[in-house]
MARMI-466282 format. One record per residue (C-alpha): residue in one letter; residue number from 1; x, y, z. Coordinates in steps of 0.5 Angstrom, whole numbers, plus 500, padded with zeros to 3 digits. Layout:
% MARMI-466282
   res     n     x     y     z
     A   NUM     X     Y     Z
...
% end
This chain:
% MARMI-466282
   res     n     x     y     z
     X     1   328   731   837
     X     2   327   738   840
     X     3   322   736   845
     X     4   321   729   846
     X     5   318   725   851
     X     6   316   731   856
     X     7   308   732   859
     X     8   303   737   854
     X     9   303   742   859
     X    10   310   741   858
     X    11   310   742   851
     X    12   306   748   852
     X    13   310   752   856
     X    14   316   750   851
     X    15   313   752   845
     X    16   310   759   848
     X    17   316   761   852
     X    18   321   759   845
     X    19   316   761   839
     X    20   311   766   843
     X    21   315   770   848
     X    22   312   777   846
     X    23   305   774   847
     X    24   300   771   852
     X    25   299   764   852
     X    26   296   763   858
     X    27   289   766   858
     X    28   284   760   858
     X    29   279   761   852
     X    30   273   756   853
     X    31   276   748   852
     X    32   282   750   846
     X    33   288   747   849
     X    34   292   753   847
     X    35   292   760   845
     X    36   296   767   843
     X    37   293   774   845
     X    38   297   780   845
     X    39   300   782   852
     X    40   297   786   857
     X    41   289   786   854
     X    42   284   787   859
     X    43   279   781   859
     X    44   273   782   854
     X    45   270   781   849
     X    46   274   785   845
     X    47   281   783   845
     X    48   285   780   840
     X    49   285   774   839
     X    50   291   771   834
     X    51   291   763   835
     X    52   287   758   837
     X    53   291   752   836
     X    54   289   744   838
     X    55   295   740   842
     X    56   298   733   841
     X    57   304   731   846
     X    58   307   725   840
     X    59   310   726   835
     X    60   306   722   830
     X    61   299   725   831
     X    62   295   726   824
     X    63   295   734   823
     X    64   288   733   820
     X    65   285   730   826
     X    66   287   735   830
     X    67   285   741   826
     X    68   279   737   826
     X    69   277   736   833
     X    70   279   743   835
     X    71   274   746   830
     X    72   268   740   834
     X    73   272   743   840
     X    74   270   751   838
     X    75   263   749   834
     X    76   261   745   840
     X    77   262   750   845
     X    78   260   756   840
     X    79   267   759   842
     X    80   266   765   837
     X    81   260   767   841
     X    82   263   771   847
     X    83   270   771   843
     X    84   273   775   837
     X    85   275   769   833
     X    86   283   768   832
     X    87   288   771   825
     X    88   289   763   825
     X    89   287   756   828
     X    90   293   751   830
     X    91   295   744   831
     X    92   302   742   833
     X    93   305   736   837
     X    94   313   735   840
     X    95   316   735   832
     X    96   312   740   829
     X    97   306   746   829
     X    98   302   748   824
     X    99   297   754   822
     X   100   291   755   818
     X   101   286   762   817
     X   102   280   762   821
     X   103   276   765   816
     X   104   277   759   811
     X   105   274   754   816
     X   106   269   760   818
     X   107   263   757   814
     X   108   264   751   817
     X   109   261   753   825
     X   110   254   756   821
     X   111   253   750   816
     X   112   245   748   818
     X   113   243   741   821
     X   114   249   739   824
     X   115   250   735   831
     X   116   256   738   834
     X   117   255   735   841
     X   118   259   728   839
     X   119   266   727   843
     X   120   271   731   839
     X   121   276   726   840
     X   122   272   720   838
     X   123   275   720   831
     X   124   270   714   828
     X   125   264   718   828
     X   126   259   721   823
     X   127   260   728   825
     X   128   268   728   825
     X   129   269   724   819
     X   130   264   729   816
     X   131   269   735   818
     X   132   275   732   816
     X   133   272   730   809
     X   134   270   738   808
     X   135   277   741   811
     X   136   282   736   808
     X   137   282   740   803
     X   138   282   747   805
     X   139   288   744   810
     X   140   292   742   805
     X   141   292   748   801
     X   142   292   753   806
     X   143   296   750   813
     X   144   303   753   813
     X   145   306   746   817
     X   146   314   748   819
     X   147   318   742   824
     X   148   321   746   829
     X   149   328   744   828
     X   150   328   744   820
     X   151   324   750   820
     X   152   326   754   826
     X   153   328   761   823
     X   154   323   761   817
     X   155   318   759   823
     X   156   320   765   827
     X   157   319   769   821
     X   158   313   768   819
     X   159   310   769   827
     X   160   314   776   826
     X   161   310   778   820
     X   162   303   775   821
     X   163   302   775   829
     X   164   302   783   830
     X   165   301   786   836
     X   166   297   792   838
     X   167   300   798   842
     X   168   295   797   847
     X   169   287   796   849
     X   170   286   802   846
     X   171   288   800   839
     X   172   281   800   835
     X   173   281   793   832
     X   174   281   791   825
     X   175   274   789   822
     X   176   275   783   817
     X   177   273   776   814
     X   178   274   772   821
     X   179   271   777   826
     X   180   265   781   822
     X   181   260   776   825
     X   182   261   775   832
     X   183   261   783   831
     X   184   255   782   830
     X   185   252   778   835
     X   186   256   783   840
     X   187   252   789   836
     X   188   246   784   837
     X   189   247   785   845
     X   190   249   793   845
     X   191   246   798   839
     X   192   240   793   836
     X   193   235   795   843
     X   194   237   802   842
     X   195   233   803   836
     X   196   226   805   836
     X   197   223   800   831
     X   198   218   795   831
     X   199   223   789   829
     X   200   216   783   828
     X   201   213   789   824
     X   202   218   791   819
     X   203   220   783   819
     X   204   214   782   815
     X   205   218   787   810
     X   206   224   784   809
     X   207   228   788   814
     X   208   232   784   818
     X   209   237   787   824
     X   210   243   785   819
     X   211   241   790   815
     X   212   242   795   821
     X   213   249   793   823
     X   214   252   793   816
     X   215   249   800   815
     X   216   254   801   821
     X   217   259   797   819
     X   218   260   800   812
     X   219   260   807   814
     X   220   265   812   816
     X   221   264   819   819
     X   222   257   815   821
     X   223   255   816   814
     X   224   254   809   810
     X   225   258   809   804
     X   226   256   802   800
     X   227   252   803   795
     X   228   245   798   794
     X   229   245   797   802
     X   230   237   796   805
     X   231   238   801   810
     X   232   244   807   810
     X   233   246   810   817
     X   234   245   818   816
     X   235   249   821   821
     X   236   244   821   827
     X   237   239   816   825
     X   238   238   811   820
     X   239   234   811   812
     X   240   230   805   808
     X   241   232   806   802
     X   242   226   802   798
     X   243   219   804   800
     X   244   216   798   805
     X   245   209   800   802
     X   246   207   798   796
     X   247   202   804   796
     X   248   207   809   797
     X   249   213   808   791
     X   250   219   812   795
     X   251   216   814   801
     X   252   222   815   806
     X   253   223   810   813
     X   254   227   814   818
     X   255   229   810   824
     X   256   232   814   831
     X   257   236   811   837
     X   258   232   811   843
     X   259   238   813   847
     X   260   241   819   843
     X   261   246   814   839
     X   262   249   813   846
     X   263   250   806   846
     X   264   252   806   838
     X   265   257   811   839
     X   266   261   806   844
     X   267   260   801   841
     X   268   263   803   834
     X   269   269   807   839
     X   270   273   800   840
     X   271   273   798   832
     X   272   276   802   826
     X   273   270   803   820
     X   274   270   801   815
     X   275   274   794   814
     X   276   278   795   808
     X   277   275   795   801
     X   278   277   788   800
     X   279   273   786   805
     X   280   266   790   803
     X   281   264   785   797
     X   282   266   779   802
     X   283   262   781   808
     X   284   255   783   803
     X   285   255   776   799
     X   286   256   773   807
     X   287   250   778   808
     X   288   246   770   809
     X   289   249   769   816
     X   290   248   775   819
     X   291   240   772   821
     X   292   238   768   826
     X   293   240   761   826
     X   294   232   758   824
     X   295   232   763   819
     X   296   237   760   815
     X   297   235   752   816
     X   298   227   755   813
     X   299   231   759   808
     X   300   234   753   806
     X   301   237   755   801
     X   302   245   754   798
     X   303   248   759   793
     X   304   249   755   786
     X   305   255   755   783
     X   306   256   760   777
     X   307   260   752   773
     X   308   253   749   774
     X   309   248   754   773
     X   310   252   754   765
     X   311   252   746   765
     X   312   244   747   768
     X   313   243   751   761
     X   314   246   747   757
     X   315   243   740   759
     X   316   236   744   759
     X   317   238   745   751
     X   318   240   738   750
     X   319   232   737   752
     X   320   229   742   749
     X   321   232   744   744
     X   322   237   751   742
     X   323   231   755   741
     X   324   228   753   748
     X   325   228   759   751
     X   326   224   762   746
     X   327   220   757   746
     X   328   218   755   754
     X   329   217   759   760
     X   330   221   759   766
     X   331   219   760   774
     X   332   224   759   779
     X   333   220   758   785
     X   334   225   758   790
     X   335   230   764   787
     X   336   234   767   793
     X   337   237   772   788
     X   338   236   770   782
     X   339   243   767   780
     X   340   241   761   777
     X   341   237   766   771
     X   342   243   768   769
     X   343   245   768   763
     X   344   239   767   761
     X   345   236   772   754
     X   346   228   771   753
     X   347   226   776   759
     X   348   218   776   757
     X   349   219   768   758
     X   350   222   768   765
     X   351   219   769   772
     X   352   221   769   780
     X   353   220   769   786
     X   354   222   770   793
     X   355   221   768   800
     X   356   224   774   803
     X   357   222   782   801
     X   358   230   783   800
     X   359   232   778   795
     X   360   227   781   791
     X   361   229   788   792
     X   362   238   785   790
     X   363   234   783   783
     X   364   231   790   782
     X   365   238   793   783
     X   366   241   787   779
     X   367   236   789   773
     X   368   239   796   774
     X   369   245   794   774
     X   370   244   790   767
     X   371   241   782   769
     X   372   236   781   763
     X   373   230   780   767
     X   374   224   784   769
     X   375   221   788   774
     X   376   215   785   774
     X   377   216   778   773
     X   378   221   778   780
     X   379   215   777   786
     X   380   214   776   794
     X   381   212   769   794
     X   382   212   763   799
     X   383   211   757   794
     X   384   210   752   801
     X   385   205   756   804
     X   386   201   762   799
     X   387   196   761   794
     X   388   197   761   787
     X   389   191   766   787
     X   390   197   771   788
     X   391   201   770   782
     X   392   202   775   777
     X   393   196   774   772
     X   394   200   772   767
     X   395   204   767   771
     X   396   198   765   773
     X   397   194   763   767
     X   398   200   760   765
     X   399   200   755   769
     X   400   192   754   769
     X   401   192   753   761
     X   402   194   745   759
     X   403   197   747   754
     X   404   202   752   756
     X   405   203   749   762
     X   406   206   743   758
     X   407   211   748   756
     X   408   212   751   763
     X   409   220   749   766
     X   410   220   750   773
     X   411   227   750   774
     X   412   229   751   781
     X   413   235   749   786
     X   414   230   748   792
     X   415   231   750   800
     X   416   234   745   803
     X   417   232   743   811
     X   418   230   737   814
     X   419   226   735   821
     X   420   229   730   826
     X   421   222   727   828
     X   422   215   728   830
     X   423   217   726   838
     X   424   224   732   837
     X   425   218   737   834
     X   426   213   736   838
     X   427   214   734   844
     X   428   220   737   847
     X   429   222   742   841
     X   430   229   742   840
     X   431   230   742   833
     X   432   230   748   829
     X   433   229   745   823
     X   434   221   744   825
     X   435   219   749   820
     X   436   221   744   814
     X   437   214   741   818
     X   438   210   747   819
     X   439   208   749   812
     X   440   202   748   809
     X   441   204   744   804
     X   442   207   739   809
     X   443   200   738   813
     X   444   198   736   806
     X   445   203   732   803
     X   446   205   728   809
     X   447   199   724   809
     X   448   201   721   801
     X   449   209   722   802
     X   450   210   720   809
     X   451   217   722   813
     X   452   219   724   805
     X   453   216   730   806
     X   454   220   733   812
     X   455   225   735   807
     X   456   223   742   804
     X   457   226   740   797
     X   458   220   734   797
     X   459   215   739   799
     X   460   217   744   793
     X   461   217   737   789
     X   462   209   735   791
     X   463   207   741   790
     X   464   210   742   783
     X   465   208   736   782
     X   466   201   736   784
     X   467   199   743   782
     X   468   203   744   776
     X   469   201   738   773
     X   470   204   736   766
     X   471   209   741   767
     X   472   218   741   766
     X   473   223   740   772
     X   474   229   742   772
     X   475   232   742   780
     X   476   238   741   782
     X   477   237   736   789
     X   478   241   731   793
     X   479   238   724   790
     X   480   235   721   796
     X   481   228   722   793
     X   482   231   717   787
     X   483   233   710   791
     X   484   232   712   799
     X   485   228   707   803
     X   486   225   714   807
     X   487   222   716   800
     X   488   218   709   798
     X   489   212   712   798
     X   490   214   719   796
     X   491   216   714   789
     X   492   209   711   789
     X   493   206   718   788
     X   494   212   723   784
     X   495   211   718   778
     X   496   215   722   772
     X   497   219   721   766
     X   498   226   722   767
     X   499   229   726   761
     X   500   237   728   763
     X   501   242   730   768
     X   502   248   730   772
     X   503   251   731   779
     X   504   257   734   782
     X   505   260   733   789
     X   506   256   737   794
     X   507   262   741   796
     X   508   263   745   790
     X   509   256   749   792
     X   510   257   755   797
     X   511   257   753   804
     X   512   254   747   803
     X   513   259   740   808
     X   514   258   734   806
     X   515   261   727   802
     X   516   255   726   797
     X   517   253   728   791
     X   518   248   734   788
     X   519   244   732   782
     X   520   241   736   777
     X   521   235   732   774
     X   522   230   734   768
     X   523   224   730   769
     X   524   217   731   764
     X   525   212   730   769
     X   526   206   729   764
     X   527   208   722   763
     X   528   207   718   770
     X   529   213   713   769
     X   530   215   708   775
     X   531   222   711   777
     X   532   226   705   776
     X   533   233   708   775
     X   534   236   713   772
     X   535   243   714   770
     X   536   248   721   770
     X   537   253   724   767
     X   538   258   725   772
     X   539   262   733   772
     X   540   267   734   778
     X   541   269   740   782
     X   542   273   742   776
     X   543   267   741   772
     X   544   270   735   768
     X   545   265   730   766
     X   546   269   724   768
     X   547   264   718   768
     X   548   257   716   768
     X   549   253   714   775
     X   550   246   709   776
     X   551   241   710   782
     X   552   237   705   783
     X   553   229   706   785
     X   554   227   700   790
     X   555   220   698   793
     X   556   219   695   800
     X   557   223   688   802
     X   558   229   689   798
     X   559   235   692   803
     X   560   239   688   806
     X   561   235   691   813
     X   562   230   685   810
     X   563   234   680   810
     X   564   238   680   816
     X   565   231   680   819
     X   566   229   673   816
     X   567   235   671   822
     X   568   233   674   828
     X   569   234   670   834
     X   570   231   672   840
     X   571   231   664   844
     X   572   239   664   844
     X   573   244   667   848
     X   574   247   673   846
     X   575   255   673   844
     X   576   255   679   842
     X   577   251   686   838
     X   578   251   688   832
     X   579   250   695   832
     X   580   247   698   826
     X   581   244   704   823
     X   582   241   705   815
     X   583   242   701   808
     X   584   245   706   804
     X   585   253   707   804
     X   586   253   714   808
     X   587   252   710   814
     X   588   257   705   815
     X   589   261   709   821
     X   590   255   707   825
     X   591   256   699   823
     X   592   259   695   828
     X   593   261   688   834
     X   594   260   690   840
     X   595   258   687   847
     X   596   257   694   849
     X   597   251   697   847
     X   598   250   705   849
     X   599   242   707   852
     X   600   240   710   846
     X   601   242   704   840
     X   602   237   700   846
     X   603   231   705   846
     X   604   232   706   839
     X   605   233   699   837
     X   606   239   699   833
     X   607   242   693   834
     X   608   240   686   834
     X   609   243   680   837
     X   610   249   676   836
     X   611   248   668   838
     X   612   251   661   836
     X   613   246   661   830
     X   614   246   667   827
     X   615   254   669   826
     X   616   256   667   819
     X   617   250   671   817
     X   618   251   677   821
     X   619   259   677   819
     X   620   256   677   812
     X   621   252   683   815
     X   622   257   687   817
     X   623   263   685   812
     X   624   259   687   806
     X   625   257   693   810
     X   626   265   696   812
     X   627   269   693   805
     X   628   266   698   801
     X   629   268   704   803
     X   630   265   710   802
     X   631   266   716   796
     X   632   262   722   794
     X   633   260   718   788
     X   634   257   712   792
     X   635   255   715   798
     X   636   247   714   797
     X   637   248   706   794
     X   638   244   702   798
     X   639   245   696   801
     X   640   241   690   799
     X   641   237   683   799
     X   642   242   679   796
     X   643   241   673   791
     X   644   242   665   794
     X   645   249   666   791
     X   646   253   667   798
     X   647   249   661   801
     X   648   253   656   796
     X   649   260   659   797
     X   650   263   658   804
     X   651   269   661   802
     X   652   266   667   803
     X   653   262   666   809
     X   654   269   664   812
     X   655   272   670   809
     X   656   266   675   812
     X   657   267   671   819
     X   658   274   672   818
     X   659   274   679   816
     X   660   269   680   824
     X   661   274   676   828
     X   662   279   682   826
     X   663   275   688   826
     X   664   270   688   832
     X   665   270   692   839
     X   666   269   686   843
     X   667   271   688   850
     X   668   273   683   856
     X   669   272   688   861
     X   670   264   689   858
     X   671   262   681   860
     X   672   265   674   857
     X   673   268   674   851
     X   674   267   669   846
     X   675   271   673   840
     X   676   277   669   841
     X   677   280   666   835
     X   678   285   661   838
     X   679   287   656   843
     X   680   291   657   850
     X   681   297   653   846
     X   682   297   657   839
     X   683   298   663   843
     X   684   302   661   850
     X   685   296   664   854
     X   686   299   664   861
     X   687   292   661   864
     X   688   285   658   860
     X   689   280   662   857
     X   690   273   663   860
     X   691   270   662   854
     X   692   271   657   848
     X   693   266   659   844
     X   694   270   661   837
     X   695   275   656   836
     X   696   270   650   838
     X   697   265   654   833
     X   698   270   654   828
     X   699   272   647   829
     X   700   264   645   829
     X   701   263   643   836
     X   702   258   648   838
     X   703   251   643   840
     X   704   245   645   835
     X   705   249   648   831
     X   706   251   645   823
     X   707   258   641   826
     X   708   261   644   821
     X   709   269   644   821
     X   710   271   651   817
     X   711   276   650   812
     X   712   279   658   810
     X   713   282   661   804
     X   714   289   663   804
     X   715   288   670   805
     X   716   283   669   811
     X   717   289   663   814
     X   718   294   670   812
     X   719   290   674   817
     X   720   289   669   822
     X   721   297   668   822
     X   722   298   675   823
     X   723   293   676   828
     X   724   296   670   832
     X   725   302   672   833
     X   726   300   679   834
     X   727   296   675   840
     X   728   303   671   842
     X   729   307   677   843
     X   730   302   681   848
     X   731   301   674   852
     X   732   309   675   852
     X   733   307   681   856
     X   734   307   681   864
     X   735   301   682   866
     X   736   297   681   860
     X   737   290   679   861
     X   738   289   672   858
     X   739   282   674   856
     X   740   283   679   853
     X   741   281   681   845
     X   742   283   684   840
     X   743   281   691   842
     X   744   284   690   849
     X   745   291   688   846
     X   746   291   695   841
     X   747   289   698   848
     X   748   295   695   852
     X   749   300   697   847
     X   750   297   704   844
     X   751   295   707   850
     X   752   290   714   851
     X   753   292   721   850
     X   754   291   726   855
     X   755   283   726   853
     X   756   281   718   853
     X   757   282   717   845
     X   758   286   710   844
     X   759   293   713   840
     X   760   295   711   833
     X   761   301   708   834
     X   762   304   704   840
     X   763   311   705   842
     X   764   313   698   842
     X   765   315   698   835
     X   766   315   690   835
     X   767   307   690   836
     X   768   307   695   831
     X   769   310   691   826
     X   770   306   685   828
     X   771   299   689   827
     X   772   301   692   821
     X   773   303   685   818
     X   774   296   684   820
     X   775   292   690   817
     X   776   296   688   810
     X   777   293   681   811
     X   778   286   684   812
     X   779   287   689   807
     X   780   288   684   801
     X   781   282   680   804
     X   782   277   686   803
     X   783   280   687   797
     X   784   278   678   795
     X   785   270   680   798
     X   786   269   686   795
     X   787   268   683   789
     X   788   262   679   791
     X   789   259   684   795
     X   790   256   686   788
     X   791   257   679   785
     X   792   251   676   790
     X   793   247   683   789
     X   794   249   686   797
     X   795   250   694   792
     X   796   248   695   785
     X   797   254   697   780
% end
């Protein structure tokens, strides 16, 4: 191998010396491990970037995962802010070096509620499960991957051909996909306080300062030339094409600079206008991003894939018959810019409305430009906050007639933004998302629909609900309103009458992250029905209907968190913690064996005790939780109050106690550990145990306790086979640490990367045959459990 066992600095130097000669691979950008930039650049924000990459010194390293903590890497650090964004992102180790377009990740850094600050190389949690899931794909179509030996000349050529070099600092950079964004944020600073504009004033008009610097952007000789732009650049000043008076049709805006246009001028000198017409539609329909990040989590909203708005329609059909267009009216109160009302044909019938003034004025252009819609049905209107009082007058008596209100369809795909909690909104402010709480319809409905109401969506919902009574809707939404135990009292007050529906996976909308699924569902809300269940039909990204999925509705008492209070043992020695987090499938990752708790799980109290009288329960607990895996289909599944069928089959209690014996991070050096299976005899331990605690349990020796000697299936006597001569082979290691669990010993043979983060595979491939046979025997005991999770009703099929 072309580069083995050598340090990470090493194997930097070789590959920038061997591969990126011609560049500079020496300047230090934030905490990317490895950059290339064209030589003899001074140091600015404008330089040209050309790779951001993510460096292992193994060979063995999982591409996906160093792709995905170099994007928690620069997400966290928001690297693009004060650096033009790279042509490419990059992971290599020792064997291998791969290579991905920046622009096709780009979304990711501006996805709404997301917590970037998580260890980037902790591979276990939420966050980096997240990302992964979200760019596994995008990777897989897009990486160029060459080995460094098999693929040396196509290697070169493909640096030749996509890293080019400018001639010098003078060479005016290319606007394009990956860079217009941080331009922005630049022009934010230089050119938006040298124009002569009352910014709060004009807000309230739908103008935003993005629309300033795509009129810059978009322009050449200091004349716009993109058509449909809010605000066009004229030579020395800039133009508002719509009126922003209602009174005055046509009058014409004229905004100047205050500095003579001096600070624009040297601005627009470092970058070559207009990016290539290529480029132009991109940068418009990513006009969204050019707002401030609570703008966005207000608005909410995510564009609607032209796949579901046809499958929408033809559902509502299904409902409502053929002719139902004709024979019903439409309001989409959360419109943005309309899309999901094409294809759509009765005009006369059909009205929407906006939070912003712009998206109003992209469905008159759109009107112009051929959509069957009517000016005077597309409104201003903030459906959270104004009065219907403002509606147009025969919207309005629309929905103040009983009778035409029951033929009155809201459709709608809804704004999405949820706030934290009370104490992060009120007290210290620190998350954005508190517009979810600001809003009128929040003071009203959260005193009946609790935490629920934090979610924008459940606003919309609640007032639909309540003040359109009797009315249709067909929204699309995630579907924590149906079986989450946060929305019990949501469910106690929204009573409907489920008609029909479907979901796909969240993915398939438009800069929307995630494993979980959207669901469109069609709900008569004249017939107060308790929601029990509701079944879908289930389309892929592909839009191929595949199957059909049930949720279920649940009251209080009825999740697996109820049950495992009943076993709460505050008088006992601990012997262990349970860490724990939601009932529902998605949070799995946060479930786990511990004998070290962080300070946040003690003040949030997401634990409860391990002791010598809850630990059959408590294994049960966690082994339900962690052998069913999370899909994007099941993601939302609760976990649930089972049936007395587990407390009969000691099979599988001992497969559960099992199934924890060998999946826990029990550490020796965090206190006793009382986690070990075995004897000092059955592993020739080089000295005595400080605890005995398990296998005096598992032979029924423990006081107070049933004194029942457990017997095993032959699938849990695999795992302890296989687990006991892992245990051997590392006893057999000089210095072994003769208290050591079952994470100590992976700890010893795997070692840490540069960045803490236990490796993947040891060197010792003896210990990785003996750990892989032990895997392979939990594997085949999951798969024994898995069946009676839904056998003793830990999850509904």
């Amino acid at each position: 191998m072309k580069y083995q066992n050598i340090r990470e600095e090493e194997l930097k130097n070789k590959i920038a010396a061997d591969f990126f000669e011609q560049f500079d691979c020496t300047k230090v950008i934030g905490n990317v491990g490895f950059t290339v930039t064209i030589k003899n650049q001074s140091s600015s924000f404008f330089n040209h970037e050309l790779m951001w990459a993510e460096v292992k010194k193994s060979t063995n390293a999982d591409i996906y995962e160093s792709f995905v903590q170099l994007i928690l890497t620069i997400g966290k650090s928001r690297t693009f802010d004060n650096n033009i964004p790279p042509a490419f992102l990059g992971a290599f180790d020792a064997e291998k070096i791969a290579f991905i377009p920046y622009n096709t990740v780009q979304n990711i850094f501006y996805q709404n509620d997301f917590n970037w600050n998580v260890r980037q190389s902790d591979h276990n949690t939420k966050e980096f499960q997240q990302i992964y899931g979200q760019v596994k794909d995008t990777i897989e179509i897009s990486s160029m991957l060459f080995n460094y030996e098999k693929d040396e000349k196509k290697l070169h050529v493909f640096i030749k051909i996509n890293f080019v070099a400018g001639k010098s600092d003078t060479t005016k950079l290319q606007i394009d996909k990956n860079n217009f964004i941080n331009i922005y944020h630049r022009w934010l600073e230089t050119v938006k306080p040298t124009i002569a504009i009352n910014w709060e004033g004009v807000k309230k008009h739908g103008i935003i300062d993005g629309d300033f610097y795509l009129a810059d952007l978009l322009s050449s000789d200091n004349s716009s030339i993109k058509e449909n732009l809010y605000i066009v650049l004229n030579m020395t000043h800039y133009e508002a094409k719509k009126s922003l008076d209602t009174i005055e049709l046509f009058r014409l805006l004229i905004f100047q600079f205050k500095d003579g246009q001096k600070a624009y001028t040297q601005f627009w000198n470092k970058y070559e206008r207009p990016p290539k017409e290529e480029y132009w539609d991109y940068i418009i329909e990513h006009r969204g991003l050019l707002v401030p990040q609570y703008i966005r989590e207000r608005k909410g909203s995510f564009f609607t894939p032209r796949i579901w708005v046809e499958v929408s329609q033809k559902y509502i059909a299904d409902v409502f018959g053929e002719d139902w267009q004709d024979n019903y009216y439409i309001w989409d109160c959360a419109a943005g810019t309309g899309n999901l009302l094409a294809g759509l044909i009765n005009k006369d019938n059909i009205w929407a409305s906006t939070l912003d003034k712009q998206d109003v004025d992209v469905m008159y252009d759109r009107i112009k430009n051929g959509a069957n819609l009517l000016e005077n049905h597309m409104f201003q209107f903030d459906f959270l906050n104004d009065s219907f009082d403002k509606l147009p007058k025969e919207l309005h008596d629309i929905i103040h007639d009983e009778e035409k209100r029951k033929k009155l369809i809201i459709y709608i795909n809804p704004p999405y933004a949820e706030a934290s909690n009370r104490k992060t909104i009120v007290a210290k402010g620190e998350n954005k998302s508190n517009v979810a709480m600001e809003t009128k319809s929040y003071k009203i409905f959260s005193k009946i629909a609790g935490t629920a109401t934090r979610e924008l969506f459940t606003q919309f919902f609640l007032r639909i609900y309540t003040d359109i009574s009797d009315c249709k809707l067909a929204s699309f939404s995630t579907l924590k309103y149906i079986s989450s135990q946060y929305f019990i009292k949501f469910r106690e007050y929204f009573r409907a009458d489920f008609l029909k529906g479907f979901i796909c996976p969240a993915n398939s909308f438009d800069n929307v992250m995630g494993n979980f699924p959207i669901g469109f569902l069609i709900w008569d809300l004249s017939k107060k029905q308790k929601i029990l269940s509701i079944t879908t039909d289930v389309f892929l990204n592909d839009n191929l209907n595949v199957s059909k999925k049930t949720f279920y509705s649940y009251d209080k008492g009825v999740f697996i968190i109820d049950w495992l209070k009943n076993y709460h043992d505050k008088k006992s020695e601990a012997i262990a913690f349970l860490r724990m987090q939601g009932t529902d499938i998605q949070n799995n990752l946060g479930i786990f064996v511990t004998n070290n708790l962080s300070k946040n799980d003690i003040v949030k109290h997401l634990f409860t005790k391990i002791t010598k009288n809850n630990l059959i329960v408590v294994c049960i607990y966690f082994t339900v939780r962690k052998v069913i895996h999370a899909t994007w289909l099941n993601d939302r599944d609760q976990f649930l109050f089972p049936n007395d069928g587990y407390k009969i089959d000691s099979e599988f209690q001992n497969d559960c106690f099992t199934y924890t014996l060998f999946n826990n991070n029990i550490q020796s050096k965090y206190g006793i550990n009382y986690w070990i299976p075995f004897t000092e005899q059955g592993v020739n331990a080089s000295g005595i145990f400080e605890s005995h605690f398990m296998t005096d349990f598992i032979t029924g020796k423990i006081e107070d306790t049933a004194f029942v000697k457990r017997e095993f299936s032959p699938g849990a006597t695999a795992v302890f086979n296989a687990g006991r001569a892992l245990w051997r082979y590392y006893h057999s290691m000089p210095y072994a640490n003769v208290n050591a669990s079952f994470y100590d010993i992976r700890e010893y043979f795997q070692k840490r990367d540069e960045k803490g983060r236990m490796k993947n595979k040891s060197s010792d491939e003896i210990y990785n045959q003996l750990l892989n046979t032990l895997r392979d025997a939990l594997k085949a005991l999951t798969q024994k459990i898995q069946p009676k999770v839904y056998e003793y009703g830990f999850l509904k099929e």
